[in-house]
C-alpha positions as CSV (number, residue, x, y, z in Angstrom):
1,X,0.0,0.0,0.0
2,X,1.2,3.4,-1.4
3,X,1.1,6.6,0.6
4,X,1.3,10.0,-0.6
5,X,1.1,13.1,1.9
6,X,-1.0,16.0,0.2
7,X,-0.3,17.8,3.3
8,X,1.1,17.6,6.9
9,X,-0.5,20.4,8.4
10,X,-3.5,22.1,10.8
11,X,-6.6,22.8,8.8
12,X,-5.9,26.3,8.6
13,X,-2.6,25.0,6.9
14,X,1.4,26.5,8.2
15,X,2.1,29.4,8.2
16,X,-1.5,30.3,9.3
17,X,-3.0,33.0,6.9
18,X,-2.2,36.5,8.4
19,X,-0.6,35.1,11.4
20,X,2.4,37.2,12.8
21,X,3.8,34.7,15.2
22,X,7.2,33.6,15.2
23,X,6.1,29.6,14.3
24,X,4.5,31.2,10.8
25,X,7.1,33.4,10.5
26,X,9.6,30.7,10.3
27,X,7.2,28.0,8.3
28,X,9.3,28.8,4.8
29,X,10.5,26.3,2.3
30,X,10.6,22.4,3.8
31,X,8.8,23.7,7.1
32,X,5.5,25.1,4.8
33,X,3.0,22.8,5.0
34,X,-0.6,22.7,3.7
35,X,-4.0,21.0,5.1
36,X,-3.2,17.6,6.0
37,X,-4.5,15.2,2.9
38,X,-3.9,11.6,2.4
39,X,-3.9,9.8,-1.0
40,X,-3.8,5.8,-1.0
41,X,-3.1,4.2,-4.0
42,X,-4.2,6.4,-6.0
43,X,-7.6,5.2,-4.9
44,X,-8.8,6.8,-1.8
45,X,-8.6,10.4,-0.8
46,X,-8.9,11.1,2.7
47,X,-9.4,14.7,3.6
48,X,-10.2,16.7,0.5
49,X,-8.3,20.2,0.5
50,X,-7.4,23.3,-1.1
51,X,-4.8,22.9,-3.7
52,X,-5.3,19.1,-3.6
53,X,-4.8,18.2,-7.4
54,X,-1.7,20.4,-7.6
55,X,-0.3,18.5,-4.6
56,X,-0.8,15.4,-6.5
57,X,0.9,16.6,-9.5
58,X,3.9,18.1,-7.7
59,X,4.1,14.4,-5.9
60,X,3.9,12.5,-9.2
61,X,0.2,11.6,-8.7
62,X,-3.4,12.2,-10.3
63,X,-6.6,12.2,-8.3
64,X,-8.5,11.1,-11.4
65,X,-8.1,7.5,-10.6
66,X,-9.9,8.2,-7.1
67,X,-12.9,6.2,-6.1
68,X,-13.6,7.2,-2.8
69,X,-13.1,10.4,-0.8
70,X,-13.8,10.7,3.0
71,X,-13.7,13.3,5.6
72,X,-12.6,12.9,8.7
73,X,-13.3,16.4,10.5
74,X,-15.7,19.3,9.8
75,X,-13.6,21.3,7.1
76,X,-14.3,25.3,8.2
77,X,-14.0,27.8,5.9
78,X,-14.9,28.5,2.3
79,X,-16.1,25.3,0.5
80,X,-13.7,23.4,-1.0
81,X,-14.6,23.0,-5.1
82,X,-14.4,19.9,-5.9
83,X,-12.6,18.9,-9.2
84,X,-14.9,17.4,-12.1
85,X,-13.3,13.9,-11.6
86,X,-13.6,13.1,-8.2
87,X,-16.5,11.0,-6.7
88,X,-18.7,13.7,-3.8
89,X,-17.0,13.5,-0.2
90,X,-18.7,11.9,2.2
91,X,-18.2,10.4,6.0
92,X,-18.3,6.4,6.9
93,X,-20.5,6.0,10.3
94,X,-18.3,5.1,13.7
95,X,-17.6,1.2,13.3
96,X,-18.9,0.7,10.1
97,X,-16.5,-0.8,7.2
98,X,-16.5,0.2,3.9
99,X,-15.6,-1.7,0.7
100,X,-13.6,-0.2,-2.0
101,X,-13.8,-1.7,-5.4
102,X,-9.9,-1.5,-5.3
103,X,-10.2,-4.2,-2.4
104,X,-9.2,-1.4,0.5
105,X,-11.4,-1.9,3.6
106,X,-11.8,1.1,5.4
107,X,-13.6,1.1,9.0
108,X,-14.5,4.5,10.7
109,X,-12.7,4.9,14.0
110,X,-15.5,6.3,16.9
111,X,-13.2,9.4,18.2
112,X,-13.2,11.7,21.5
113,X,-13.5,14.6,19.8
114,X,-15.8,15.6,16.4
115,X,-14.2,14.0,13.4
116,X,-13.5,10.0,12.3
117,X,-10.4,8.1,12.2
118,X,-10.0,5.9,9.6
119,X,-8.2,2.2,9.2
120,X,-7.1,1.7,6.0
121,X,-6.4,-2.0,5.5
122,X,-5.0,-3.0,1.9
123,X,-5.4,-6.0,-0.3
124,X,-2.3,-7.3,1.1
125,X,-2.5,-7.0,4.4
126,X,-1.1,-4.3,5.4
127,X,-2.7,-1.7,8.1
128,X,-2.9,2.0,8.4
129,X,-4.6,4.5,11.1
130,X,-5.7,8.1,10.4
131,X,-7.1,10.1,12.7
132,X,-8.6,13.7,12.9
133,X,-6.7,16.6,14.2
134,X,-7.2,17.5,17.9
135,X,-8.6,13.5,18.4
136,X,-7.7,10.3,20.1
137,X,-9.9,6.9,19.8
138,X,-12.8,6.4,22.1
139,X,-14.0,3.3,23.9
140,X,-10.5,1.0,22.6
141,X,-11.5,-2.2,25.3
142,X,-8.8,-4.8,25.4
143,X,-5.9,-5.7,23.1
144,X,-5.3,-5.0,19.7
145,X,-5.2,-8.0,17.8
146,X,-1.8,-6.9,16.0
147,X,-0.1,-3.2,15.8
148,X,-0.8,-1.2,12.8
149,X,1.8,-0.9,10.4
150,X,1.8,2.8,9.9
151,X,-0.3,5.7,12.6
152,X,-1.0,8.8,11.4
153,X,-1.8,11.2,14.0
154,X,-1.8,14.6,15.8
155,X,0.7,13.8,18.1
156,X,2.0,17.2,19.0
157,X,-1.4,18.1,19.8
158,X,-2.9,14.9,21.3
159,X,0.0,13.0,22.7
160,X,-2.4,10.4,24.8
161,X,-3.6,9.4,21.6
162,X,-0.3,8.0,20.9
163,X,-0.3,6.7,24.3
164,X,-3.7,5.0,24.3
165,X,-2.9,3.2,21.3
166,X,0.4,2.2,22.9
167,X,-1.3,1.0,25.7
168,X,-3.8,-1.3,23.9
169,X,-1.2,-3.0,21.5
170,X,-1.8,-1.0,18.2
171,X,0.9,0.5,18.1
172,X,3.9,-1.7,18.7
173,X,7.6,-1.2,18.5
174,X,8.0,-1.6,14.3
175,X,4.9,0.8,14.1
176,X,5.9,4.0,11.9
177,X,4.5,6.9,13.3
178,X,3.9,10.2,11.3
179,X,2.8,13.6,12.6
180,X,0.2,15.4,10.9
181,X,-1.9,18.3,11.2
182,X,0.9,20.6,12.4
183,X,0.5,23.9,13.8
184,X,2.1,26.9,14.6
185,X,2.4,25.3,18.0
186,X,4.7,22.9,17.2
187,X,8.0,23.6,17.7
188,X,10.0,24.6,14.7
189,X,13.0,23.0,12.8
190,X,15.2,20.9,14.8
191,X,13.0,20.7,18.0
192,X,10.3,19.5,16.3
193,X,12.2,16.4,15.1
194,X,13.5,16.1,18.6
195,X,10.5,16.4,20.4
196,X,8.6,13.6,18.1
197,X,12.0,11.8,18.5
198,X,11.6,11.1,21.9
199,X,7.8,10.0,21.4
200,X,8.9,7.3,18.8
201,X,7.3,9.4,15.8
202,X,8.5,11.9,13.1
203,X,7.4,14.3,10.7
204,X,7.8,14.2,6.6
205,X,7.6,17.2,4.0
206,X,4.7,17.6,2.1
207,X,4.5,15.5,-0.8
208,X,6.2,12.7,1.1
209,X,5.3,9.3,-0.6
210,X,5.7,6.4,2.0
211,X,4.9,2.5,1.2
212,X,3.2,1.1,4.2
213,X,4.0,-2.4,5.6
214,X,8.0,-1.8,4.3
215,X,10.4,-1.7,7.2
216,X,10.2,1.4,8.6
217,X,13.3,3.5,10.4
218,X,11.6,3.7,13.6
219,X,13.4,6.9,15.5
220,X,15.3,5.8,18.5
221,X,13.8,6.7,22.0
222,X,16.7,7.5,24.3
223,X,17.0,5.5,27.3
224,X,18.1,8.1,29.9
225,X,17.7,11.5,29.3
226,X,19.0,14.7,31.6
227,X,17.3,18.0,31.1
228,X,19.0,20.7,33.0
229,X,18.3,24.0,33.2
230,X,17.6,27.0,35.4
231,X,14.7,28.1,37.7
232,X,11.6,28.9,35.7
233,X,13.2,28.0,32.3
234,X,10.5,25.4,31.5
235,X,12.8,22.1,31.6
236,X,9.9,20.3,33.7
237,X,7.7,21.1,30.9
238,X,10.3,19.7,28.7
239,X,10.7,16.7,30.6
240,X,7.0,15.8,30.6
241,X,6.7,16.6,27.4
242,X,9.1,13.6,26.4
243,X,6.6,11.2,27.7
244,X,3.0,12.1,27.1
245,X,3.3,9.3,24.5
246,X,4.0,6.6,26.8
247,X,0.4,4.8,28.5
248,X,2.0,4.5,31.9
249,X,4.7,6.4,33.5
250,X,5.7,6.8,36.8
251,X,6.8,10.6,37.9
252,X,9.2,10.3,41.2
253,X,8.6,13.5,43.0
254,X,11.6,13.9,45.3
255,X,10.6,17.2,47.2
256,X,7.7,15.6,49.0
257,X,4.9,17.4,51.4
258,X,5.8,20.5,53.3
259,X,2.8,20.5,55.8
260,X,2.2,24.4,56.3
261,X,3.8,25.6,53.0
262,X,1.1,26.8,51.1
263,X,3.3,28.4,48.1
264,X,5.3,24.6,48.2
265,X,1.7,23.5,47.7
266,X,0.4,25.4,45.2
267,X,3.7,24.6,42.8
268,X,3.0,20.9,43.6
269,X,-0.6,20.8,42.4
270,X,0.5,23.1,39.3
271,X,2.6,20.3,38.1
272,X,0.1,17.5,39.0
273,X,-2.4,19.1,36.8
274,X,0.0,19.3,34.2
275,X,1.0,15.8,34.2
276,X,-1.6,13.1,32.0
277,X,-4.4,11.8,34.6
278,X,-2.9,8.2,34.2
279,X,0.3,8.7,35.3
280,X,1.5,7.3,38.9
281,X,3.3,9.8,41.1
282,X,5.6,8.3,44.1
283,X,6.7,10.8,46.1
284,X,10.5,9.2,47.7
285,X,13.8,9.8,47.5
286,X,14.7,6.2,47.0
287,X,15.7,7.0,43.4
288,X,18.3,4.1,43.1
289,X,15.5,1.4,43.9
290,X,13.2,2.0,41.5
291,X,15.5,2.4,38.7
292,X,16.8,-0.8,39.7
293,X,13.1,-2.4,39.4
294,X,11.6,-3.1,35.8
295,X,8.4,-0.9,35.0
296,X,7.5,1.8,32.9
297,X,9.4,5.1,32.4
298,X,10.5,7.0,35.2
299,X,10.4,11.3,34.8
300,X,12.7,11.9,38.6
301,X,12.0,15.6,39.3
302,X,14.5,16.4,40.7
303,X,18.1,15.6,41.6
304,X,18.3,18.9,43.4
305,X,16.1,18.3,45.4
306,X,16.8,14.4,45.7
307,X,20.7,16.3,47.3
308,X,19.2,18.0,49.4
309,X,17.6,15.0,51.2
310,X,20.8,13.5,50.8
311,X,22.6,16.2,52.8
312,X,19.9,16.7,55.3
313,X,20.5,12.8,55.8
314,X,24.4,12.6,56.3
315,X,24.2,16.2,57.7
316,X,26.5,17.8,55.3
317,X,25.3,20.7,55.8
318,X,27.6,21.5,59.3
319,X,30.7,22.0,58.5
320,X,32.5,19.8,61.3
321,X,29.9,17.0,60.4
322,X,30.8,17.6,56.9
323,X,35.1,16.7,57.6
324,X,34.4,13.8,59.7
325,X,32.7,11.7,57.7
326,X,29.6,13.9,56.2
327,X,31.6,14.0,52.7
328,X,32.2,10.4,52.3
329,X,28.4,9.8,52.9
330,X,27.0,11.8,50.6
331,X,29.5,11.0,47.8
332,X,28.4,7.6,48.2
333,X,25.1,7.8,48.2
334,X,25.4,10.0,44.8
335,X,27.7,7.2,44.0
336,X,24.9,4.6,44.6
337,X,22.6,6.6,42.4
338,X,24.8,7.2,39.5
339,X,25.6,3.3,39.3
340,X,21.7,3.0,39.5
341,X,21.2,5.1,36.3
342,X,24.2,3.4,34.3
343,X,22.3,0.0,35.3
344,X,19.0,1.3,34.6
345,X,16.8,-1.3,32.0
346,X,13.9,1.6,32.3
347,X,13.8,4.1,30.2
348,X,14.3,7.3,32.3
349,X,14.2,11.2,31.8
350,X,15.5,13.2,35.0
351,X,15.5,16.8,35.4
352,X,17.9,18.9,37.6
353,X,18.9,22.6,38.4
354,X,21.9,24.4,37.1
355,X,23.0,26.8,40.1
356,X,26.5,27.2,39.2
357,X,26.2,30.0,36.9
358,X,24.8,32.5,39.2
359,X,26.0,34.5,42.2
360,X,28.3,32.7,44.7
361,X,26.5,31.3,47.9
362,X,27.1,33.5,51.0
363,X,27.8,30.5,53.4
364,X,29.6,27.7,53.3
365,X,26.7,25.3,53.3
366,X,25.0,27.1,50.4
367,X,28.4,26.9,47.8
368,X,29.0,23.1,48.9
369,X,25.3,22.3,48.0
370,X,26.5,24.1,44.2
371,X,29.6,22.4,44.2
372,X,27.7,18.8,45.0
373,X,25.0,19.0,42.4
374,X,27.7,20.0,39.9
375,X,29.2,17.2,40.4
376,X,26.1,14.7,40.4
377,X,25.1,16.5,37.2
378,X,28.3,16.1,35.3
379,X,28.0,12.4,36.9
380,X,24.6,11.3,35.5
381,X,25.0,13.0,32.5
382,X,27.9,11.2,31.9
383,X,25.4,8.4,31.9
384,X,22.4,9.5,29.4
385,X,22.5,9.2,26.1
386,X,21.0,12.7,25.6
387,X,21.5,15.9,27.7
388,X,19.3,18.8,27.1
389,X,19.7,22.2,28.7
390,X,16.9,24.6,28.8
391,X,17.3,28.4,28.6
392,X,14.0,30.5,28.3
393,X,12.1,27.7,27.2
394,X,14.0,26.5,24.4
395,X,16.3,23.2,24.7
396,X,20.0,23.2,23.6
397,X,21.2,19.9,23.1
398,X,24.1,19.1,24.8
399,X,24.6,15.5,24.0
400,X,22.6,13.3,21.9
């Protein structure tokens, strides 16, 4: 089965019209991307769009062999006009399964939002999803009886799609996953590929013509991950962001409860609400032990704080304590921890503070804590396969 992309992007298309933010500013050349459309063997048109025949010509293609076109979302605007040779637009109703005289079977997809998804299965075998922009499958009850071959979905904008597919088995670890409907939310260039990266997907120019069911380049997920970065600069959001794809995950929250700290409180439910509803949090310093257990990925925010327990525990923090002994024990607990992320067989994203770039602690205590998570940092790092540090909300790859 043949795959042509008309277009990647949001309905409104990228750059937006008459949009003067920075994403449409930049969306020139490779990055321009019109109203996502899929051709399928020259057969089936999903998503009818402005400029559609032209897209097919500039891809190699014709739309006058199509049988069959489907919508999978309200289309806004101005109607569309429809060229003399295709067949009217129409919508399949959820569950049902339409047979195309080419031998495609398509079955509409019941969503959570308005629109359809769409399975695609080909004469041969081979298995394709599409779903509507700003949409995730509804009511998917027990295991998929195989992974699709190819999933082609907003996963910028509706990560737990990705996730709930994950979770039931249709998408599986050869499963090729594309991101469409693109927006001027999306991060631009570079970050773009690294954010979808890290979910297992990627995004293809316009035009792109992909043969489903042939063995896919599935993007490598690192393993362990370190985002670094100062107060405020968003490398929590970053972190998270990494795995919204992922059904289960379990966030290790190492600053625990401060009973009568209402502004420790409120930060604490800010990120909880952030965070996807069906993720576990375990609030514990015990870092080293579960990375040592096999389970789903780990997001440990953070090692700064994870120190400070660490010091308040060997009572680093006095300075006589510290000489006779208080060094030692802290070193090897960070020691202990370090070997526990080399070790690791989960995948792992940790976040961390960089305070050694500021002004110079006024006490003793305060410029050994900077000193000690410097050298933790530089010691797990040493340890992930990427390293990202955030300024101003904007990741700098460091390593990976």
């Amino acid at each position: 089965m043949e795959l042509t992309l008309l277009g990647t992007g949001a309905p409104d298309g990228l750059p937006r019209p008459s949009c003067p933010c920075a994403a449409c500013a930049t969306a020139r050349g490779p990055w321009a991307r019109a109203a996502t459309a899929l051709l399928i063997d020259d057969a089936l048109l999903l998503d009818l769009t402005p400029g559609a025949v032209f897209a097919a010509a500039r891809a190699g293609h014709s739309l006058s062999a199509v049988r069959q076109v489907l919508l999978t979302h309200p289309h806004d605007g101005p109607a569309v006009e429809l060229p003399p040779t295709l067949p009217p637009a129409g919508r399949v109703p959820d569950g049902q399964v339409l047979t195309l005289i080419s031998g495609h079977r398509v079955r509409a997809v019941p969503m959570d939002a308005p629109g359809t998804g769409y399975e695609v299965g080909s004469p041969d075998g081979e298995r394709l999803l599409y779903l509507p922009p700003g949409a995730a499958p509804a009511g998917l009850d027990g295991r998929a009886e195989r992974p699709y071959d190819l999933v082609l979905c907003d996963v910028i904008g509706r990560p737990d799609a990705v996730a709930r597919l994950r979770a039931v088995g249709a998408v599986g670890p050869a499963t090729e996953v594309i991101a469409v409907h693109l927006d001027h939310d999306a991060p631009p260039g570079a970050a773009l590929e690294r954010l979808l990266a890290a979910a297992g997907a990627r995004a293809v120019p316009d035009g792109t013509t992909l043969t489903v069911g042939e063995y896919p380049v599935v993007p490598d997920v690192p393993r362990r991950v370190l985002v670094t970065g100062g107060a405020r600069s968003g490398k929590s959001v970053e972190a998270e962001r990494r795995l919204e794809t992922f059904p289960e995950v379990v966030y290790v929250a190492t600053g625990g409860r401060r009973e009568g700290d209402p502004e420790w409180a409120a930060r604490v439910g800010l990120h909880r609400e952030r965070r996807p509803g069906a993720w576990r949090t375990e609030e514990t310093c015990e870092v080293a032990e579960l990375l040592g257990a096999d389970g789903p990925p780990l997001l440990v925010d953070c090692l700064s704080l994870w120190l400070t327990d660490a010091m308040d525990r060997v009572d680093a923090w006095e300075d006589v304590r510290w000489r006779e002994g208080g060094q030692e024990a802290l070193r090897a607990r960070a020691r202990e921890l370090v070997a526990a992320v080399r070790g690791t067989r989960r995948q792992v994203v940790l976040v961390t503070n960089e305070v050694g770039a500021g002004v110079v602690p006024a006490t003793p205590a305060g410029r050994r804590f900077r000193d000690e998570l410097g050298r933790l940092n530089a010691a797990v790092a040493a340890e992930c396969e990427e390293v990202l540090l955030v300024v101003a909300g904007q990741a700098v790859v460091l390593r990976g």
